[in-house]
C-alpha positions in Angstrom: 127.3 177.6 232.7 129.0 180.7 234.3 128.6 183.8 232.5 131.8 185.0 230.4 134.2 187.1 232.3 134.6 190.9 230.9 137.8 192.2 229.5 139.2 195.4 228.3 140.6 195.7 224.8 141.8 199.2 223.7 138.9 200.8 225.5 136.4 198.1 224.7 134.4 195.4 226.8 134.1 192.6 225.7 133.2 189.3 226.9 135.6 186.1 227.1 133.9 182.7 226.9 134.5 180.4 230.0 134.9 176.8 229.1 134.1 174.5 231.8 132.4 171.0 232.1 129.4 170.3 234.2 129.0 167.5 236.7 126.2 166.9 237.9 125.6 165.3 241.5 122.7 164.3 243.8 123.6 164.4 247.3 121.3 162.2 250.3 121.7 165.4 252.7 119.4 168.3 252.0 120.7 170.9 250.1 119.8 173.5 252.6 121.7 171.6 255.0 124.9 171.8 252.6 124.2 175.4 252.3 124.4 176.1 255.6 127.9 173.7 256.4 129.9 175.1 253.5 129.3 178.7 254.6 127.2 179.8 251.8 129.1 179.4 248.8 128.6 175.2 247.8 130.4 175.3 244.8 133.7 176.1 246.5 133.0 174.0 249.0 132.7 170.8 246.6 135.7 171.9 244.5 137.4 172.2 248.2 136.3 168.5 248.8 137.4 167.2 245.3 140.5 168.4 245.4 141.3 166.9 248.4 140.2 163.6 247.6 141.8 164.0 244.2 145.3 165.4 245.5 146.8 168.8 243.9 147.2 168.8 240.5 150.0 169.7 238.1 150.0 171.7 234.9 151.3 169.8 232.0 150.6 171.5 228.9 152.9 169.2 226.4 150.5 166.4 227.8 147.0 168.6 227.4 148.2 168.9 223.9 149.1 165.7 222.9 146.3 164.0 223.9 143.8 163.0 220.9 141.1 165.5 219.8 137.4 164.9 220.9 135.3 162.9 218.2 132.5 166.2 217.7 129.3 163.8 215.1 128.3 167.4 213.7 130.0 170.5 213.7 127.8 173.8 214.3 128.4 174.4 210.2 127.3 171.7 209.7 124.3 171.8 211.5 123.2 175.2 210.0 123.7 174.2 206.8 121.4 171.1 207.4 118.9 173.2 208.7 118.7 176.0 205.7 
């Protein structure tokens, strides 16, 4: 997870979360290899390739919000109060 990206409010620091996914993948070339092609940062370079294969995308919020929620089994309240 990447750490959470500082921001100023009145004078104050404070840290905003980052919410991203993770993907894992496991690549037949040596990683020191792909280190060395993608000029040192790898992540970029794999987002780079993604979004070529992929195509550009387009922001459509009224879609992001109408799709269904995410079926969460236990909520973090939940599990507290289980473990009390």
């Amino acid at each position: 997870m990447e750490i959470s990206q500082p921001v100023d409010f009145a004078g104050k620091l404070c840290y905003k979360p980052c919410v991203q996914e993770t993907i894992t993948i496991r690549p037949t070339i040596p990683k020191a290899e792909l280190m060395k092609k993608s000029g040192g940062n790898l992540n970029k370079w794999i987002n780079g390739l993604i979004e070529q294969a992929v195509g550009p995308r387009s922001l459509d919020w009224d879609a992001h919000f109408k799709r269904p929620r995410r079926k969460v089994r236990f909520s973090a309240d939940e599990l507290r109060k289980a473990s009390r």
